[in-house]
C-alpha positions in Angstrom: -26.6 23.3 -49.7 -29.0 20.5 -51.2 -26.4 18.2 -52.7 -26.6 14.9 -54.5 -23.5 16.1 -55.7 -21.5 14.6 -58.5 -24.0 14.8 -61.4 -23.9 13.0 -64.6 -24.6 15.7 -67.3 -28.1 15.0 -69.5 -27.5 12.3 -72.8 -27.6 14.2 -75.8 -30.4 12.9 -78.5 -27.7 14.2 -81.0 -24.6 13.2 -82.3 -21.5 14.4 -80.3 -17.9 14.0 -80.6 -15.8 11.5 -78.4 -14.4 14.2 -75.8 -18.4 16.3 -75.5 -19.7 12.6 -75.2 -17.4 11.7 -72.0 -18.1 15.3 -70.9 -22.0 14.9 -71.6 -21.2 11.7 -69.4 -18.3 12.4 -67.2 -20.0 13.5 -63.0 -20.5 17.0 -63.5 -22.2 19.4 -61.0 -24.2 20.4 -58.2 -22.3 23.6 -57.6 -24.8 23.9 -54.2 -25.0 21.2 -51.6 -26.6 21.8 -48.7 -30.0 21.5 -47.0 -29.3 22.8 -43.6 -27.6 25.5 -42.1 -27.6 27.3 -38.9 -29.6 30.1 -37.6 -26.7 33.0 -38.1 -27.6 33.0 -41.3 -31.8 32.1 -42.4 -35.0 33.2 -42.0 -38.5 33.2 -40.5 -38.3 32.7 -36.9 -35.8 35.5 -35.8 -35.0 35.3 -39.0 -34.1 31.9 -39.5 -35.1 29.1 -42.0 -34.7 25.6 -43.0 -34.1 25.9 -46.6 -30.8 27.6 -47.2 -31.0 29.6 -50.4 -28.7 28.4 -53.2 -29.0 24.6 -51.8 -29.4 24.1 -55.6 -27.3 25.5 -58.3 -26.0 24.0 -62.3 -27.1 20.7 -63.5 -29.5 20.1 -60.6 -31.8 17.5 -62.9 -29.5 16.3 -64.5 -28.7 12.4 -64.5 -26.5 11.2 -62.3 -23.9 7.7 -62.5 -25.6 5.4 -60.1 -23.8 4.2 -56.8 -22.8 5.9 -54.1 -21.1 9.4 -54.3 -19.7 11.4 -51.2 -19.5 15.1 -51.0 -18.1 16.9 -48.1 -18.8 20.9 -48.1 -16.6 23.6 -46.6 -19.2 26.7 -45.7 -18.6 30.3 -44.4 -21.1 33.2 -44.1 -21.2 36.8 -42.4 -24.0 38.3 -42.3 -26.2 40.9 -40.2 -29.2 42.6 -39.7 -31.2 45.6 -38.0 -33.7 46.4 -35.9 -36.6 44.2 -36.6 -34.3 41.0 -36.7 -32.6 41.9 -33.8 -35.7 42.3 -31.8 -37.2 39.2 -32.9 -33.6 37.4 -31.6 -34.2 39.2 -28.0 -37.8 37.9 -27.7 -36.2 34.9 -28.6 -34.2 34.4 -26.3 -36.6 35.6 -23.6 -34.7 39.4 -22.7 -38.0 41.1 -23.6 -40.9 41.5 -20.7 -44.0 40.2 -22.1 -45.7 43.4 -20.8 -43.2 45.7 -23.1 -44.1 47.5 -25.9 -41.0 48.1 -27.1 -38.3 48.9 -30.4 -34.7 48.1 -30.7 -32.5 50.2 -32.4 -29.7 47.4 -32.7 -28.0 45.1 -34.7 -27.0 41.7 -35.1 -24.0 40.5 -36.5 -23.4 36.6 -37.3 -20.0 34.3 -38.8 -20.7 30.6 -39.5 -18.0 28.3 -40.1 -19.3 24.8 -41.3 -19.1 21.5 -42.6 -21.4 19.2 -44.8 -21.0 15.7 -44.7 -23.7 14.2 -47.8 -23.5 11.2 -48.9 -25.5 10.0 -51.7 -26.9 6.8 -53.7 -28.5 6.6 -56.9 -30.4 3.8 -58.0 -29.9 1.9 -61.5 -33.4 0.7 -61.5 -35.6 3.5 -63.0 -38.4 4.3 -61.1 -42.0 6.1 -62.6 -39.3 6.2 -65.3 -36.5 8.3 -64.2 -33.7 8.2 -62.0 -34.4 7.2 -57.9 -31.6 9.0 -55.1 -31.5 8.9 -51.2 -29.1 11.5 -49.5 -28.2 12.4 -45.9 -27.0 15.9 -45.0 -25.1 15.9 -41.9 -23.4 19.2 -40.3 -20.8 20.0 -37.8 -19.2 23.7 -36.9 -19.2 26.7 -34.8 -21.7 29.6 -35.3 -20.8 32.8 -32.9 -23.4 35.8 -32.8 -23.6 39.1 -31.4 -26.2 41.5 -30.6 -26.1 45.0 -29.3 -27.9 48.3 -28.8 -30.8 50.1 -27.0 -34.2 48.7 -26.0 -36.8 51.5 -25.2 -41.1 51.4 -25.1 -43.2 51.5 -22.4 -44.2 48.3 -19.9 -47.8 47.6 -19.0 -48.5 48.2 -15.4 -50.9 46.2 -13.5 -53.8 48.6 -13.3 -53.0 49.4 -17.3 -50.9 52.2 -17.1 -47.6 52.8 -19.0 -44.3 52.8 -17.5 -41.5 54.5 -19.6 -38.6 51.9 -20.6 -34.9 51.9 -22.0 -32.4 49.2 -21.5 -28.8 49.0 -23.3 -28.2 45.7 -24.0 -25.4 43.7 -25.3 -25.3 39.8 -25.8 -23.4 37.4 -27.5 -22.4 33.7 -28.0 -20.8 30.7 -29.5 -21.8 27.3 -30.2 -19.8 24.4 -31.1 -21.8 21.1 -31.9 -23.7 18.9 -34.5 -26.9 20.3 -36.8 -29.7 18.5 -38.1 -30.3 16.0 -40.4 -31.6 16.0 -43.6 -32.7 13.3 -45.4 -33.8 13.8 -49.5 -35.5 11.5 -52.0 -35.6 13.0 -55.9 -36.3 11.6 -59.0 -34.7 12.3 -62.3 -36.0 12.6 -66.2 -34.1 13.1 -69.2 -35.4 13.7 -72.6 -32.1 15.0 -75.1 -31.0 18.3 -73.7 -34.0 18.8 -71.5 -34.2 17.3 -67.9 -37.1 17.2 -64.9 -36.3 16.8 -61.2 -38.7 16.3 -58.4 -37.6 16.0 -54.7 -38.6 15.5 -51.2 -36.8 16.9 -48.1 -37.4 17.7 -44.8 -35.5 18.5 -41.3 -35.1 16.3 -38.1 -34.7 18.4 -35.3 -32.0 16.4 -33.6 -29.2 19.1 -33.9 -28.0 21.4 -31.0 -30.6 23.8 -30.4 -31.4 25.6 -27.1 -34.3 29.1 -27.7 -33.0 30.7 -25.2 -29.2 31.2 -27.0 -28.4 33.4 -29.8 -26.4 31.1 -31.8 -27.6 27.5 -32.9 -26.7 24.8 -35.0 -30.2 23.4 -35.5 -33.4 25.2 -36.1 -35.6 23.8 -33.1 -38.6 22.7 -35.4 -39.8 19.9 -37.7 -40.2 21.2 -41.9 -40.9 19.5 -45.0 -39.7 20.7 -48.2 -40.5 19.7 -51.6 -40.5 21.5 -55.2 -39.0 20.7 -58.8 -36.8 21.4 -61.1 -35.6 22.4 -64.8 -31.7 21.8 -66.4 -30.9 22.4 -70.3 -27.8 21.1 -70.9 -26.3 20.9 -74.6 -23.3 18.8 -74.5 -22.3 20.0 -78.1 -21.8 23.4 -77.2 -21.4 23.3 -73.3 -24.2 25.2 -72.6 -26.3 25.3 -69.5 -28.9 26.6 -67.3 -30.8 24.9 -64.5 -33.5 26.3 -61.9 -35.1 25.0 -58.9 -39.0 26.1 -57.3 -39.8 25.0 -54.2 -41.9 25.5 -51.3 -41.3 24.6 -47.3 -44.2 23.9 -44.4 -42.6 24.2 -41.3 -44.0 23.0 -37.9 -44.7 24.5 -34.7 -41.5 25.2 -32.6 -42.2 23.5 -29.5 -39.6 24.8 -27.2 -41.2 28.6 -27.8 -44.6 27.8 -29.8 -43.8 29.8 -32.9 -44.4 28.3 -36.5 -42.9 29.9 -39.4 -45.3 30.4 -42.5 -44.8 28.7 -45.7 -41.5 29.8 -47.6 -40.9 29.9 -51.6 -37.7 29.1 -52.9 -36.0 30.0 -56.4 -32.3 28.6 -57.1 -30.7 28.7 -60.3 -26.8 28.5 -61.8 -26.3 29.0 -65.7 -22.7 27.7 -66.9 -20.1 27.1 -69.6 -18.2 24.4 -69.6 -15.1 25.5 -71.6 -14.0 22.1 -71.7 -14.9 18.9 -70.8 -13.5 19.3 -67.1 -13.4 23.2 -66.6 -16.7 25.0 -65.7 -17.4 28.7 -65.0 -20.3 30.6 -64.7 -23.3 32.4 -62.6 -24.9 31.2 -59.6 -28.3 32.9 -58.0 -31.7 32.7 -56.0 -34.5 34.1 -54.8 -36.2 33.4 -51.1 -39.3 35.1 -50.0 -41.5 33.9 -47.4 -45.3 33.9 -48.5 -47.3 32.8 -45.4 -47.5 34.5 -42.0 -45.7 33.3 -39.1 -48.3 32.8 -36.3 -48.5 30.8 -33.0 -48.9 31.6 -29.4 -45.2 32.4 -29.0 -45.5 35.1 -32.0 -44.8 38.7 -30.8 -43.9 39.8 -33.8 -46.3 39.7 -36.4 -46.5 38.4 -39.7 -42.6 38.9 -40.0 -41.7 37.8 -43.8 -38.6 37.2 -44.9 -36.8 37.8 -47.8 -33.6 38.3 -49.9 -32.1 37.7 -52.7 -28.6 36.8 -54.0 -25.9 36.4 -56.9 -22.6 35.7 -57.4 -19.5 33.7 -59.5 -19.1 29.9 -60.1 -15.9 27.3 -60.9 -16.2 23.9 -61.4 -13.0 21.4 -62.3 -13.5 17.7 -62.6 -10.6 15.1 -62.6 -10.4 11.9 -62.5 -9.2 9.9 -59.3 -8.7 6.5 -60.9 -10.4 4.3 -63.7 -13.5 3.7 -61.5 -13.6 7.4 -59.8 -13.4 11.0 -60.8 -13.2 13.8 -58.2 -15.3 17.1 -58.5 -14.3 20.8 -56.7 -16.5 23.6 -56.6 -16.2 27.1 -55.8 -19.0 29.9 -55.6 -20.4 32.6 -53.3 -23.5 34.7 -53.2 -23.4 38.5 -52.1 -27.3 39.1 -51.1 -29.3 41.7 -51.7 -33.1 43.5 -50.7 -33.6 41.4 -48.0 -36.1 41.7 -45.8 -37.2 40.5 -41.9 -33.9 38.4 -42.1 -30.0 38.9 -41.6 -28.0 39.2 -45.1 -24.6 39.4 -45.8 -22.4 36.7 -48.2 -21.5 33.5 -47.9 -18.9 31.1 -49.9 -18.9 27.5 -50.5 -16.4 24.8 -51.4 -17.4 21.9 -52.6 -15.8 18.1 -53.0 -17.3 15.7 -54.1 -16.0 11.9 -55.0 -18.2 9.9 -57.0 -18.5 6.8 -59.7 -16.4 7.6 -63.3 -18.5 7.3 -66.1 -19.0 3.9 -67.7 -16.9 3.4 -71.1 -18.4 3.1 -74.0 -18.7 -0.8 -74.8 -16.1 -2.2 -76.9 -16.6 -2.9 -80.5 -15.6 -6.3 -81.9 -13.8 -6.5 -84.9 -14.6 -8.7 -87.9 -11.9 -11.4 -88.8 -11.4 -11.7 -92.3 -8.8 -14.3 -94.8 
């Protein structure tokens, strides 16, 4: 909930004033931090993805103070979703005959309660010219789902003749555990107000994952992920806007041979810092799912997911001693015309320890008689 965290804000070309210079310097953003999440809440394959939409939010390309940083995340969502969703989850999961030509009119209802463990370093050596950083998401938490209704449609016989069919059916579950992990590489530009990202991510499969259960902490599958991004950030006036495009390839699942098409991500936050520690603003994004799922374990169809998603953001940063400053974030996203995918809200609180900006060299003073 991508993540890098602590962000140096963009060097102005312009001439500021002491306290917008430390702000234009002081660790500043990434109101979104996360890569991974769990499958109570995504898309594509029941409805679930590896990109979580608003993994990147204000002051995404922005510089950042090199060294380590640490951010640990707090996330909770609810969510739900109908009928084609909630089928998707039962074929899953293995509750629908292969023989069945069937419809569900059900829901399924999901909570996730999580926590994001990222840390980060940034080089000091430019590379290609910009700014080089490594990060590792790490997850932890609980994810309980529920799914109920009516399953009716007619089974295949073996001479070819239909059999009427209707089954109430109620499930649920909770699991504890570990997710994924997710390592990123990005690289940095500034020019004055104006800054460039490009990144690399992707998704290990190591977290706990079994198809046949309704609630899972990693996504079962392999994914690359990799896109860029825009920030403008005026120091003078506190002004900024920052957006993120990006596009993931996900692999076959190998525990129920489905593979998710490619997905297309948008993430963007727009701020005011009304001063140099105090940040407020707008957070949104835009997920839609442009290739077809397909495999041999694909009973569903083409099955592409969408939704979008706004909401409110606060930032605060404080310093923790002379060679630290401390950074909390608060936002959440209420979604919107989604699609082949549950949708609900989802809140995220954000803490992030990183390197205090540098002070500005001192100037030595001429000694006269």
């Amino acid at each position: 909930m991508t993540a890098r965290i602590a962000r140096a804000a963009a060097k102005s070309g312009r001439s500021i004033s002491a306290n917008r210079r430390r702000l234009g310097v002081a660790v500043i953003v990434l109101a979104s931090v996360i890569t991974f999440f769990s499958q109570c809440a995504l898309a594509d394959e029941s409805g679930v993805s590896f990109w979580v939409p608003g993994f990147f939010g204000s002051l995404a390309a922005a510089p950042q103070q090199p060294g380590w940083s640490l951010a640990n995340v707090y996330y909770h969502t609810s969510v739900s979703a109908g009928g084609d969703v909630a089928l998707a989850r039962e074929i899953q999961i293995g509750q629908v005959p292969a023989n069945l030509s069937a419809r569900l009119n059900a829901s399924v209802n999901a909570t996730g309660d999580l926590g994001f463990v990222i840390p980060t370093y940034v080089f000091a050596t430019p590379v290609l010219g910009g700014q080089a950083s490594v990060s590792l998401v790490s997850a932890y938490g609980v994810v309980s789902t529920s799914l109920a209704g009516q399953l009716a449609g007619s089974l295949t016989g073996p001479g070819g003749g239909s059999i009427p069919f209707m089954r109430n059916d109620s499930f649920s579950d909770t699991t504890w555990g570990f997710g994924d992990l997710v390592p990123q590489f990005a690289l940095r530009w500034n020019a004055g107000v104006n800054n460039y990202m490009a990144y690399i991510t992707g998704d290990i499969p190591v977290g706990a994952y079994q198809s046949d259960r309704l609630s899972n902490l990693g996504i079962g599958h392999g994914a690359i992920d990799a896109g860029g991004g825009y920030t403008y950030f005026n120091p003078e006036t506190g002004h900024e806007f920052s957006g993120v495009l990006g596009f993931t390839y996900n692999f076959i699942n190998p525990s129920t041979q489905y593979q998710s098409g490619v997905d297309l991500h948008f993430d963007w936050g727009a701020s005011q810092f009304l001063t140099k520690q105090v940040q407020v603003g707008l957070v949104g994004y835009a997920y839609q799912e442009i290739g077809c799922d397909s495999g041999s374990g694909d009973r569903v169809g083409c099955f592409q997911s969408r939704v979008f998603g706004i909401g409110p953001q606060f930032g605060y940063v404080f310093p923790l001693s002379q060679t630290l400053q401390g950074y909390i974030n608060l936002k959440g996203y209420a979604e919107f015309a989604a699609s082949d995918r549950p949708s609900g809200w989802n809140t995220w609180l954000t803490f992030v320890v990183s390197p205090a900006a540098a002070p500005p060299p001192a100037t030595s003073r001429m000694v006269t008689k």
